[in-house]
N, C-alpha and C positions, 0 to 999 in steps of 0.2 A: 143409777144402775150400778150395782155393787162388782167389782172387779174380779172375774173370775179365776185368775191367777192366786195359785196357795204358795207363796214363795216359800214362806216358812216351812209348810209341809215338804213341799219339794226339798229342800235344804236338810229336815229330819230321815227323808227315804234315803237321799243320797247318801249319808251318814252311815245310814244301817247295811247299806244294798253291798250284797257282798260276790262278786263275780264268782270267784274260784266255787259255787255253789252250782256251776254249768260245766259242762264238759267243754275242755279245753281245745280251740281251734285255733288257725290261724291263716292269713291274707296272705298273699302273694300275688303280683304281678308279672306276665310274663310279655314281650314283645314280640309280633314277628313283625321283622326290621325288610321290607321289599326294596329292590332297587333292581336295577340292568344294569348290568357291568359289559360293554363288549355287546349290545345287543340279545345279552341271554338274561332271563329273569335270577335274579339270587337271593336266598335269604340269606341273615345272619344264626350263627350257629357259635356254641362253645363246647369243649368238652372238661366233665365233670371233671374237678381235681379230688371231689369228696364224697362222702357215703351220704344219703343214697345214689345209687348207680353210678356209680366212680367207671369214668372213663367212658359212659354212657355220654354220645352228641345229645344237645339240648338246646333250647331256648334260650335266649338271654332274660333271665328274670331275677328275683328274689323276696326275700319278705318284707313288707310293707311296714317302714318305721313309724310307730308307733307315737316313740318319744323319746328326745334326745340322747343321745347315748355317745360312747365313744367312736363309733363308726361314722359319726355325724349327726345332724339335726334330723327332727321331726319331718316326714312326708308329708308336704299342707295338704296334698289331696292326691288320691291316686292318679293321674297324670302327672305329677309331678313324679312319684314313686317311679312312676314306668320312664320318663326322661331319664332320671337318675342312674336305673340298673345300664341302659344302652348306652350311656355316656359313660361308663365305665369301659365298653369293650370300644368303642369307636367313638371318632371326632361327629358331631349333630352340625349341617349345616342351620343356617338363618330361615332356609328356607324347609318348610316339612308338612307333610299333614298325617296327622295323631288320631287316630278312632278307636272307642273300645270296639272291638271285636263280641266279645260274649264273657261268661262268665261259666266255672268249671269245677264241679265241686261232687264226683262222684268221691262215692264213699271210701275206694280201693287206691287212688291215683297218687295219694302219698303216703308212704310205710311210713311213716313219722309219728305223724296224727292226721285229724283231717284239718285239710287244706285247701281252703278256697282259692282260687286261683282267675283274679281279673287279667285278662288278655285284649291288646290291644295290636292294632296293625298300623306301622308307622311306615310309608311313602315318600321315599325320595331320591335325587337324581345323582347317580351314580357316586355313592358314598366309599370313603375312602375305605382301605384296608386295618380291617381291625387290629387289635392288641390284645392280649389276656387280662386277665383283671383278676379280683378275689374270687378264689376256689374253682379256677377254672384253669386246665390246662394247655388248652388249644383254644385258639377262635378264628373262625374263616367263613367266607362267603360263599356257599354251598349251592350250584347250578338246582333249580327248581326239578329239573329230569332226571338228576341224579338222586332223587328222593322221590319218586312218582308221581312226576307231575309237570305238565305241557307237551310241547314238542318233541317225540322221541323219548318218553318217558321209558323209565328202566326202573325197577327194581331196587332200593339203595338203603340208607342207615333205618334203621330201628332206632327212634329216637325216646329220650327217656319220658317217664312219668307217662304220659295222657298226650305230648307234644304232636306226636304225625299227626292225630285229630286237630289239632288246634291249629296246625302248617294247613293239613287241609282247607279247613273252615275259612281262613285266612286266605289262601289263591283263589275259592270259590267266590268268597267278597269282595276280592279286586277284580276277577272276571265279571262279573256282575256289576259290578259299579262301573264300569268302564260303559254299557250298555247304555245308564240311564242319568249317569251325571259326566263333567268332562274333570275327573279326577285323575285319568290318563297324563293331562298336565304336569301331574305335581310328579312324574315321571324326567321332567324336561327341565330343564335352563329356563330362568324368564324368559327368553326371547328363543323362538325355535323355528323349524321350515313344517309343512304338513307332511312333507315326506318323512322327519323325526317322531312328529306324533302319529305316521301311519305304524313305523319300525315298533312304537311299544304297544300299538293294538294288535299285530302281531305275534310279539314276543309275549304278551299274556294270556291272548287268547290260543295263541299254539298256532295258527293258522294264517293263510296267505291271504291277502286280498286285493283287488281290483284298486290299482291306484287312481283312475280318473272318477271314478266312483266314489273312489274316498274321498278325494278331496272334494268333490262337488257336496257330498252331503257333510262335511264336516262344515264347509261357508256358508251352507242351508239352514243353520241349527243356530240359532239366533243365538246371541253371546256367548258360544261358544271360543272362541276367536276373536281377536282383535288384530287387524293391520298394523304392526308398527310402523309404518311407511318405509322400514330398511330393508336392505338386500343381505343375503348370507355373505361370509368376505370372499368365498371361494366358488365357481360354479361346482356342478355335478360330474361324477366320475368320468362321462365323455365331451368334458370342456364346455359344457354347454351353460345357456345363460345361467344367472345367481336366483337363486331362488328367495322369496320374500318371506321375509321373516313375522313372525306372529308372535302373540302372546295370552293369555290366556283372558278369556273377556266375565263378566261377571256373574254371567247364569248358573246355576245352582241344579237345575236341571235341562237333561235335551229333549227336545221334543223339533222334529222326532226322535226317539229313540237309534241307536245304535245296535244293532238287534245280532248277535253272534248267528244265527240262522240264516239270517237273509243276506249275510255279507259277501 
């Protein structure tokens, strides 16, 4: 059977194939970085130090290295790129969970050129206070209500490019996931009480819930949870016995459901 591989041909296109013959685009990654700080949902936020929208709140993102240069090495793959820009405003615990979000490539969203733009939602337990980094002049972690969105939501920044859509997109996908996997975890410490992980169904969903109910169906949801066999070191606010600590068991999803309606 003859080899259907034309290396040589492939080797002559390559040769000839001349990019700058397409109109010129380019990649970008942007993060939004969730955590609770204090019980309140926060994202991570910068503000512009450059044109476009200089001084304009934003995402933490930038454009996708291509190929070595003096800024650093080559991005092996976009998640790497997106580690990268966040590790520049804050310390990355060990522990995190990384998902793209979506992908954002209207035609208006960057005055530059066009710009695609991969977005990803990274989750984690109460991350430290950021730093500035390149071409940014502020960076802080910005209450979710104070941009319109959960508990007491108000009215807040005008964020640059296409971002409040993408901050959007972003709290709808961690309320929503919180429903139908137990991703609320990566919210917590390895080891945590159910009254910790009722505080971030809560704090994402915006909403109060029945605590003996919660926790009965949180221990109903098969791997959900795991028993560490340990006790909290301290009891509860009114002295009362220690509460048992958990940690997150290996299901992938719940069933049932955690359903934001029936809660």
């Amino acid at each position: 059977m003859a080899d259907p591989r034309d290396e040589e041909g492939e080797s002559r296109f390559l040769a000839d194939y001349d990019p700058h013959a397409f109109a010129p685009v380019a990649v970008t990654v942007d993060v939004v970085a969730l955590t609770i700080r204090s019980g309140v949902p926060h994202v991570l936020l910068t503000r512009r130090a450059a044109h476009p929208q200089r001084g304009w709140w934003a995402l933490p993102g930038g454009f996708v290295r291509a190929q070595d240069g003096p800024d650093g090495p080559a991005d092996p793959d976009l998640p790497d790129a997106a580690l990268r820009v966040l590790s520049e405003k804050t310390l990355l615990p060990t522990e995190l969970h990384l998902e793209q979000l979506g992908t954002y490539g209207a035609r208006d969203r960057d005055p530059r050129m066009r710009v695609f733009s991969v977005a990803y939602v990274l989750l984690a337990p109460d991350l430290p206070d950021p730093h500035t980094g390149r071409n940014t002049e502020e960076a802080a972690w910005i209450p979710w209500r104070d941009l319109g969105h959960g508990d007491g939501a108000r009215a807040g920044l005008d964020l640059a490019f296409d971002h409040g859509r993408v901050l959007a997109d972003a709290v709808e996908r961690a309320r929503s996931k919180l429903e139908y996997t137990p991703l609320a975890t990566a919210f917590l410490p390895p080891a945590f009480t159910i009254t910790a992980l009722r505080e971030v169904y809560e704090a994402v969903w915006g909403q109060s819930l029945h605590a003996a109910n919660f926790h009965r169906k949180i221990l109903a949801a098969p791997g959900f949870v795991e028993d560490t066999g340990e006790l909290a070191e301290r009891g509860g606010a009114g002295g009362g016995r220690r509460a048992r600590l958990y940690r997150a068991g290996g299901a992938a999803l719940l069933h049932p459901p955690l359903l934001r309606s029936t809660q």
